[in-house]
C-alpha positions in Angstrom: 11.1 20.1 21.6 11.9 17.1 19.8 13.4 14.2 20.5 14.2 10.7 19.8 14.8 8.6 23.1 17.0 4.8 22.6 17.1 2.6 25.2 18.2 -1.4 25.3 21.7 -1.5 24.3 23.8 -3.8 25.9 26.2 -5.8 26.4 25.4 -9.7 25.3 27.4 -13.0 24.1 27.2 -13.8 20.9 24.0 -15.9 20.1 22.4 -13.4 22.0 19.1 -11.2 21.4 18.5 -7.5 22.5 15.8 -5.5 21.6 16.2 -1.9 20.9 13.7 0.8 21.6 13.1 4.5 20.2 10.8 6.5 21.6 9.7 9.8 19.9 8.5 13.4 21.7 7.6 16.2 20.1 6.6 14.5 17.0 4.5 11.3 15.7 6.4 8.7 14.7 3.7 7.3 12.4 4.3 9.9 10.2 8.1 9.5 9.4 10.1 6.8 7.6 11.8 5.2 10.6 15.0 3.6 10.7 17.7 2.5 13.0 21.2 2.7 11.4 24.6 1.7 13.5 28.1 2.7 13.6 31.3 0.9 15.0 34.4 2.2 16.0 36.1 3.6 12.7 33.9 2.6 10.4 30.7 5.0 8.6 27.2 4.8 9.8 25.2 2.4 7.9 21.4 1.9 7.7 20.3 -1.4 9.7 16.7 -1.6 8.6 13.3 1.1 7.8 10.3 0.5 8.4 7.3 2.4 6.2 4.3 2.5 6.9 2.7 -0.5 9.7 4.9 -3.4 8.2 6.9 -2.0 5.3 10.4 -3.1 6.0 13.8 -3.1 4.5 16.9 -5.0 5.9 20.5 -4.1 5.3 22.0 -8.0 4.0 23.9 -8.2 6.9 21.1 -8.2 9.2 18.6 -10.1 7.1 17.0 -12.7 8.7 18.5 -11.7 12.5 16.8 -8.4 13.3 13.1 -7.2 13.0 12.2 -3.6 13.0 8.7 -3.1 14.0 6.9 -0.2 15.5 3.4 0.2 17.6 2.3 3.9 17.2 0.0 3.7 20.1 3.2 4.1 22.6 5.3 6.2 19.4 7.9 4.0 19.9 10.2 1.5 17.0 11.9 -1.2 18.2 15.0 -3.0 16.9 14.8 -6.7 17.9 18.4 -8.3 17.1 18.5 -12.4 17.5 21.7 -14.3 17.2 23.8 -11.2 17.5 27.6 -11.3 16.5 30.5 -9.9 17.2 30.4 -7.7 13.8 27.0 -6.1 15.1 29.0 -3.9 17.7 28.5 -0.5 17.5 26.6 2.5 18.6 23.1 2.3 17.2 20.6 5.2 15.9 17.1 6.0 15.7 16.8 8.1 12.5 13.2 9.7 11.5 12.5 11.4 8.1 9.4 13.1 8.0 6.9 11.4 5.3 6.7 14.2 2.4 8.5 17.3 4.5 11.6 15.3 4.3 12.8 16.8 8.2 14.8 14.3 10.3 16.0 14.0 13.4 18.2 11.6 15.4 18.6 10.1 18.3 21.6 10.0 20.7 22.2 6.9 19.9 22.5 3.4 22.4 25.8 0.8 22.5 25.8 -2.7 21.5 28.6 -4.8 22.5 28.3 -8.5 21.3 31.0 -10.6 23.0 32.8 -13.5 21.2 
């Protein structure tokens, strides 16, 4: 079976860090596109940041220069590590995998962020 485990939401003041984790079963993360993407109350989901490859990374502008997406395939796990964290980055966020040249994803069930003003 496979699955997509996120664990180190929070709650946290603003100026704050967390670091997100997403663990994979059932399949090898190395071999997917990885990405977390987020979603607050009412709004759409929106990608965060992917990560191709070791240390191929893309950030969403709003994120740019606060977050880090890295992964270490050695435990299959990405991680999402948010500094100076606002009150705008609330929201329940994702683990999303797309398989390399298949194109098959999966998600995970996702892990809240509250940032407090």
């Amino acid at each position: 079976q496979v699955r997509l485990v996120e664990s180190g939401g929070g709650l946290v003041q603003a100026g704050g860090s967390l670091r997100l984790s997403c663990t994979g079963s059932g399949l090898i993360l190395s071999i997917y596109y990885m990405s977390w993407y987020r979603q607050a109350p009412g709004k759409q989901r929106e990608l965060v940041a992917t990560i191709v490859g070791k240390d191929k990374t893309y950030y969403a502008d709003s994120v740019k220069g606060r977050f880090a997406i890295s992964r270490d395939n050695t435990n299959n796990s990405v991680y999402l590590h948010m500094d100076n964290l606002k009150p705008d980055d609330t929201a329940d966020y994702y683990c999303h995998a797309e398989h390399l040249i298949v194109g098959s994803e999966y998600w995970g069930q996702g892990t809240q962020v509250t940032v407090s003003s």
